[in-house]
Each structure stands twice: as structure tokens, then as C-alpha cells.
C-alpha positions as a LaTeX table, in Angstrom:
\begin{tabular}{lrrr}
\hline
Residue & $x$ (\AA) & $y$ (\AA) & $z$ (\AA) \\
\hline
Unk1 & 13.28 & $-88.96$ & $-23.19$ \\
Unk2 & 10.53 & $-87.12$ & $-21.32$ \\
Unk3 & 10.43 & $-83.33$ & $-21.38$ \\
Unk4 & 9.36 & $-81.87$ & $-17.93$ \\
Unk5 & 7.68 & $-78.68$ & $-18.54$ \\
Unk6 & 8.46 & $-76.26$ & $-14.97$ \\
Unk7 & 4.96 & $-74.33$ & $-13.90$ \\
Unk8 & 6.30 & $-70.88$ & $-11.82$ \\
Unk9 & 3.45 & $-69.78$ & $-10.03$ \\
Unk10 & 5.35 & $-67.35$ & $-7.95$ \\
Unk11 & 4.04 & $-63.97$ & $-10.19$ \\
Unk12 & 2.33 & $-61.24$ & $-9.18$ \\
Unk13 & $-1.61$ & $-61.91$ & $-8.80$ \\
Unk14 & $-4.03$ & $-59.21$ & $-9.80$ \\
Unk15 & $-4.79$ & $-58.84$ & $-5.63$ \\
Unk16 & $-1.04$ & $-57.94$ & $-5.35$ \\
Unk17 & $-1.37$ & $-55.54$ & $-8.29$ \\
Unk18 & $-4.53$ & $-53.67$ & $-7.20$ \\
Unk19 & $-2.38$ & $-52.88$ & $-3.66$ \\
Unk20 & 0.79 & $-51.32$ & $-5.32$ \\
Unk21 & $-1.86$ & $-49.26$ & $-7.52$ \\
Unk22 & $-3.72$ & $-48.10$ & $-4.63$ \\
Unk23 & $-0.90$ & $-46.95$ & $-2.58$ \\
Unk24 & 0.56 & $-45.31$ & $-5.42$ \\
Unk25 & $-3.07$ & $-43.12$ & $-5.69$ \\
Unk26 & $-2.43$ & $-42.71$ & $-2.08$ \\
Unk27 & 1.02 & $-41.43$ & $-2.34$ \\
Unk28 & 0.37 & $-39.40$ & $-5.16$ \\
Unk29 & $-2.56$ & $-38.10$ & $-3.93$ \\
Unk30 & $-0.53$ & $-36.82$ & $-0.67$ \\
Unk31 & 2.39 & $-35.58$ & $-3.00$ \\
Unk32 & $-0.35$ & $-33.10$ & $-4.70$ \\
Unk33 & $-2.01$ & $-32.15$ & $-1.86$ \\
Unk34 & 1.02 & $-30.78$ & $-0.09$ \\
Unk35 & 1.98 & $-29.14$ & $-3.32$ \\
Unk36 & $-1.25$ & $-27.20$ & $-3.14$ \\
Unk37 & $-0.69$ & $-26.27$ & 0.05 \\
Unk38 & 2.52 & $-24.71$ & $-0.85$ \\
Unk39 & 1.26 & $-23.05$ & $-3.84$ \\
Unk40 & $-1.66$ & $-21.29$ & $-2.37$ \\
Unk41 & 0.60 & $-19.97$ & 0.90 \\
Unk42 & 3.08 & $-19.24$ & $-1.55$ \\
Unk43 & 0.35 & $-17.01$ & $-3.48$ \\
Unk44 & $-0.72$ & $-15.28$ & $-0.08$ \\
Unk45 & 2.61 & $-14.93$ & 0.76 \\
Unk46 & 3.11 & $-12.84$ & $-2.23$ \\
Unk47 & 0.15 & $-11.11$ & $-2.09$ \\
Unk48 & 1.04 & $-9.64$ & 0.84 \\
Unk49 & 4.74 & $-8.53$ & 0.06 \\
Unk50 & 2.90 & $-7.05$ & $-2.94$ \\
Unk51 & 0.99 & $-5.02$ & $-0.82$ \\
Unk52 & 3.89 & $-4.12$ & 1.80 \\
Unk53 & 5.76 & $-2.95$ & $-1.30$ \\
Unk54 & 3.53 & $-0.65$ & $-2.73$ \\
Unk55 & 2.20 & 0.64 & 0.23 \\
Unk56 & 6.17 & 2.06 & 0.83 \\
Unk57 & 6.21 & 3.27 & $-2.91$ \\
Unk58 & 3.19 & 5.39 & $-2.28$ \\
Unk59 & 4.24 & 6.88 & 1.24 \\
Unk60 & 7.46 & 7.66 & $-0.39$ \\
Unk61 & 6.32 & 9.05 & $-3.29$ \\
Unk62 & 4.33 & 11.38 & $-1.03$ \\
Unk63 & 6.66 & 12.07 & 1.25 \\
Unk64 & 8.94 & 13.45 & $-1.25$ \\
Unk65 & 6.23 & 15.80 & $-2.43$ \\
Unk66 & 5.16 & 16.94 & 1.49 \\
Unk67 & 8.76 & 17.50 & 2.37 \\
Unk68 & 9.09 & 19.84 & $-0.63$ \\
Unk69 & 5.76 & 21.95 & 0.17 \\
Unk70 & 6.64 & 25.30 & 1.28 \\
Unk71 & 9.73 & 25.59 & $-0.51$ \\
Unk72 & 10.23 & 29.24 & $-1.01$ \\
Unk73 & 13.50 & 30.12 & $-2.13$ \\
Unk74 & 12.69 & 34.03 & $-2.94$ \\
Unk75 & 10.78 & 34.29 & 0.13 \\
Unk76 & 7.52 & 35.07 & $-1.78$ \\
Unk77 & 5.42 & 33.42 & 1.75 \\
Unk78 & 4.82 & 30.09 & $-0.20$ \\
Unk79 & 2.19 & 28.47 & 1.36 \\
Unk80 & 3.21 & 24.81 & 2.74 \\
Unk81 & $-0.55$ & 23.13 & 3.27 \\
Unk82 & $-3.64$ & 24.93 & 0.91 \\
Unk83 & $-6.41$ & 25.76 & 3.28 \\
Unk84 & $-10.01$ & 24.94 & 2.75 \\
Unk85 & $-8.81$ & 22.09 & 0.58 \\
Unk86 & $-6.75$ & 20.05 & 2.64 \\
Unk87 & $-8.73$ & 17.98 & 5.29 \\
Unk88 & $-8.88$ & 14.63 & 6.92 \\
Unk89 & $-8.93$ & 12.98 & 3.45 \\
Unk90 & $-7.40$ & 14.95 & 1.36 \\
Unk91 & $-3.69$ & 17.02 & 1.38 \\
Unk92 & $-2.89$ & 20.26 & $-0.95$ \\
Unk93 & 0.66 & 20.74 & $-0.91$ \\
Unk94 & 2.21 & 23.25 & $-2.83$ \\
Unk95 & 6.21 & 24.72 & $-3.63$ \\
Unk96 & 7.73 & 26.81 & $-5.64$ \\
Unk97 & 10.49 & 23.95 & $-7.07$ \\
Unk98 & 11.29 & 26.30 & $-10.33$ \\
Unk99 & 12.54 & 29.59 & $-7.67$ \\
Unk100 & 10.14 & 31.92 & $-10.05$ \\
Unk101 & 7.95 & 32.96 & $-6.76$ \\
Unk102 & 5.05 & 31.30 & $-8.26$ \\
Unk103 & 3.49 & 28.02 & $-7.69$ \\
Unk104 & 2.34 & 28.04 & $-10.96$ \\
Unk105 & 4.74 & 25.57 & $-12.67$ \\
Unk106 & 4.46 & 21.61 & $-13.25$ \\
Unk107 & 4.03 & 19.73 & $-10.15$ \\
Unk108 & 4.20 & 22.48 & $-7.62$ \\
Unk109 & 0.81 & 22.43 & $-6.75$ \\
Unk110 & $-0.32$ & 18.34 & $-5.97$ \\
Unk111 & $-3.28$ & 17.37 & $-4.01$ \\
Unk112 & $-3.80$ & 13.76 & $-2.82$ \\
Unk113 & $-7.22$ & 11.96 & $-2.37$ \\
Unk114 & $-8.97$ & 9.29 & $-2.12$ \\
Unk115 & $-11.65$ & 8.60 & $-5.54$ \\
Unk116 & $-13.89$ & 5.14 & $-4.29$ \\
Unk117 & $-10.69$ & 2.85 & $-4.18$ \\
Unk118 & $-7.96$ & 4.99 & $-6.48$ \\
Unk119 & $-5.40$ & 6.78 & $-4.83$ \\
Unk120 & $-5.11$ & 10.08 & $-7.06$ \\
Unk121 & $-2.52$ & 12.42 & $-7.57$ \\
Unk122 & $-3.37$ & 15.60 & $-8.98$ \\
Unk123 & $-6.33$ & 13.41 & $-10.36$ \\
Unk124 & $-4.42$ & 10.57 & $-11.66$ \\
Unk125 & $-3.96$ & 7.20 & $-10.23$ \\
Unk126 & $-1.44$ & 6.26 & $-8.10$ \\
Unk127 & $-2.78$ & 3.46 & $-5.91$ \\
Unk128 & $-5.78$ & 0.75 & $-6.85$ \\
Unk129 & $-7.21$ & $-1.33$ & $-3.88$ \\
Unk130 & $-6.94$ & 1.82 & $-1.25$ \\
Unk131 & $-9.97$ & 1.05 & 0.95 \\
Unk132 & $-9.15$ & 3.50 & 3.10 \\
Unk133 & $-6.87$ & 6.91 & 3.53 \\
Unk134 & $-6.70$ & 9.28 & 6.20 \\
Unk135 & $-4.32$ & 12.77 & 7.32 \\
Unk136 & $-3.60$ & 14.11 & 10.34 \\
Unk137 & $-1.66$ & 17.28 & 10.99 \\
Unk138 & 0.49 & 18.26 & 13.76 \\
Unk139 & 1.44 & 21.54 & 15.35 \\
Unk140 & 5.03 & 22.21 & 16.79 \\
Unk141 & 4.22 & 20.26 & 19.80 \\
Unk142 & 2.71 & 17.22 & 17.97 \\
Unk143 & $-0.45$ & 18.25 & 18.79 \\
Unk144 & $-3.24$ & 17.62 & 16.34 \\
Unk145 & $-5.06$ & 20.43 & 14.63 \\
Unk146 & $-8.83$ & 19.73 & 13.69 \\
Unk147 & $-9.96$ & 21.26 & 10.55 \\
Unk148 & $-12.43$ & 24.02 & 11.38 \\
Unk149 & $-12.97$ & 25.02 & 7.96 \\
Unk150 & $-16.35$ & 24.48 & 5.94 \\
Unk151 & $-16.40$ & 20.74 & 4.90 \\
Unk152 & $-13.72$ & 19.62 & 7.05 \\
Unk153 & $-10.99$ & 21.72 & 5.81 \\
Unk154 & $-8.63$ & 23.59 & 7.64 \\
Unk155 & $-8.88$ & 27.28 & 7.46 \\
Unk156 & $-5.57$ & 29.90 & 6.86 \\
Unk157 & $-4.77$ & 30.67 & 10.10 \\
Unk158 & $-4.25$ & 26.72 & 10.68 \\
Unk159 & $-2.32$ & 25.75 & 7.51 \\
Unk160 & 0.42 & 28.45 & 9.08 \\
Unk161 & 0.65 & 25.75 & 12.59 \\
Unk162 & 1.34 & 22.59 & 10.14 \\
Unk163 & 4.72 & 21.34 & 10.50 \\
Unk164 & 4.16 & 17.77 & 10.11 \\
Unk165 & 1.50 & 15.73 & 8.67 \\
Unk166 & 0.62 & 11.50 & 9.18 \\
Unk167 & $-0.46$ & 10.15 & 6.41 \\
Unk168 & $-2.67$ & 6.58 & 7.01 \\
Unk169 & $-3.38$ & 4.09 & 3.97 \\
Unk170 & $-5.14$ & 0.93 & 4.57 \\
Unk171 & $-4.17$ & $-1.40$ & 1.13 \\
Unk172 & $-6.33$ & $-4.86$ & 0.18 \\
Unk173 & $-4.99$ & $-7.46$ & $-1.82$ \\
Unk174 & $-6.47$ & $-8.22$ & $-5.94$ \\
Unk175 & $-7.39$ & $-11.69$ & $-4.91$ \\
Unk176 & $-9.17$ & $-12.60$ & $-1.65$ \\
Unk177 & $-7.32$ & $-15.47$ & 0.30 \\
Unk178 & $-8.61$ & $-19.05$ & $-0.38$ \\
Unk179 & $-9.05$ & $-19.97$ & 3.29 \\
Unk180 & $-10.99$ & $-17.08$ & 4.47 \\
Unk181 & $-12.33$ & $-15.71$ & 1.27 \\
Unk182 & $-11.46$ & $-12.14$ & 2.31 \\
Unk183 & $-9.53$ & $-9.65$ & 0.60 \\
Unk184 & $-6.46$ & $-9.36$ & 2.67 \\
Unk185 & $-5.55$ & $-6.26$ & 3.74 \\
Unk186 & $-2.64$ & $-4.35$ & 5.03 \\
Unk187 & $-1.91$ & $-0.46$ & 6.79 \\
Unk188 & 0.47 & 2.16 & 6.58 \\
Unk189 & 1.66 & 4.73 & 8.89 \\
Unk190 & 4.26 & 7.38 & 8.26 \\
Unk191 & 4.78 & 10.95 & 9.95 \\
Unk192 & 6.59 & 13.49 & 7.32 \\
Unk193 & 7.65 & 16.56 & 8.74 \\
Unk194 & 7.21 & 19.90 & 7.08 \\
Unk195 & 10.84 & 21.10 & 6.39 \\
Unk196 & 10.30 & 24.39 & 4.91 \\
Unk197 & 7.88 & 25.51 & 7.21 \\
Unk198 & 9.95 & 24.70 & 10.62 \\
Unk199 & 12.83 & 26.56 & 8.48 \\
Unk200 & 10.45 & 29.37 & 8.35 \\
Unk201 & 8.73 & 29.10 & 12.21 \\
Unk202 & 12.52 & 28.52 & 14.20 \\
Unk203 & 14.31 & 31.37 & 12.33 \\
\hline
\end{tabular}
């Protein structure tokens, strides 16, 4: 008896093979790229809530210290604003927070300015990346007063019409965006009224 050997021919040839491979690349290749799409708006994404957030920490960290200036609970005529210090781009704001008629204790005197891109606070850091910071001050009718001081400062007689400063921060981002290859940058505005001294002005 004869053995018949079967031949199957009906595998996959190396032509079929090659296709599946190269749409597989392709599919793969589409896979990554949307995934790096993702990952870098993802990154600017947070860049910029990073920004947003610590813009707000810093305008609240100085608004607590600008609502406290002129606090003068033994009526010792606390000043609220230092003049000849405080200008355009740079705030003095001082308190007496202990009630010993001084403004010599810890934190009662605090000036803000700007040092190349560090946002300082009584000399120490309190913002990186600040490209730009800016005050205005307002009178009781919201009107602004112009330092007439020597360097830009305002002089006695117009730290006693401050009753509420806006403070201006313009923030950049620690890594530049991919697509552009610009920092990314974000700004601030907030208007802080000066408690103590409308206290003082209305009574």
C-alpha cells in the first residue's frame, strides 16, 4: 500500500508577513505619536496651573501683609505706606502687630521688590521666574497717586492719601513650551485695600 504524502501550501508567505509587520509599525507608530501629544499638552497644561497657583500664593501672601500696614492699636500715628521707599516697584509696609507703639518688632516692617527675576521679601525670596512687578496706589476716590518723590518714590504727604494699593505680577513658566519655544507666561492683578488707614481717614 502506497502512502500519499498531503503538500498544504496554504501558509503564510514572507509577502503576507512583511504587510502585517508594516502595519503594525504603522499602528504603533500612530499609538506613540498621540501619546506624545498628550504628554507634552499635559506638561503645558501643568505648567501653567503651576504658575496660576503660585501667582495666588504670592498675592495672598501680600495681601495679608498690606491689609495689616497701619495697624496702630495705641494710636502711636503708625505709618501705613513708608515714603521715599515705596514706588512703582517697590512697597514698604509697616504695623505695629506686637501693640508696643513701635514698628520695631519681627515682621512689622516688610518691603517687597523686584531683584532681576526674584520676588523678595524683606530681601528673601519669595517668587523665581517674576519677569515683571509693578504697584499702583489709590486715593479715596480710586484715583492714582504718582510718586513725586526723588527716584520715583512717593513723598509723606502722599503715603497719608494711600488707602488701597494694586499690586501687578507678570509670572513665566521653568520650561519654555515645545511648540513655540517661549517661556510661557502668565499675569496677576489684585487691588488690596488699606484697612487701617480708611479706619483712620472715615473716623
Amino acid at each position: 500500500m502506497r502512502e500519499h504524502i498531503r503538500k498544504d501550501n496554504t501558509g503564510i508567505t514572507l509577502v503576507e508577513l512583511m504587510i502585517v509587520l508594516v502595519l503594525s509599525l504603522l499602528l504603533m507608530s500612530a499609538a506613540y505619536m498621540a501619546y506624545q501629544a498628550q504628554n507634552v499638552s499635559g506638561n503645558v497644561q501643568h505648567q501653567i496651573a503651576t504658575l496660576q497657583q503660585d501667582l495666588r500664593a504670592v498675592l495672598d501672601i501680600m495681601e495679608k501683609d498690606i491689609r495689616n500696614a497701619g495697624c496702630d492699636p495705641r494710636s502711636a500715628n503708625i505709618a501705613a505706606v513708608l515714603a521715599d521707599t515705596s514706588g512703582l516697584m517697590r512697597i514698604a509696609v509697616t504695623a505695629d502687630l506686637d501693640g508696643d507703639g513701635t514698628t520695631n518688632g519681627v515682621n512689622e516692617h516688610v518691603i517687597y521688590e523686584l531683584n532681576g527675576i526674584s520676588l523678595q521679601r524683606n530681601n528673601q525670596a519669595l517668587a523665581q521666574n517674576v519677569t515683571s512687578f509693578g504697584v499702583t496706589y489709590l486715593d479715596q476716590n480710586d484715583a492714582q497717586i504718582i510718586p513725586a518723590g526723588a527716584g520715583n518714590t512717593l513723598t509723606t504727604a502722599q503715603t497719608g492719601q494711600v488707602l488701597a494699593v494694586q499690586m501687578n505680577i507678570w509670572m513665566r513658566s521653568n520650561q519654555r513650551d515645545p511648540e513655540t519655544g517661549n517661556f510661557m507666561s502668565r499675569n496677576q492683578q489684585r487691588r488690596i485695600a488699606l484697612k487701617n488707614m480708611a479706619i483712620r481717614l472715615f473716623d
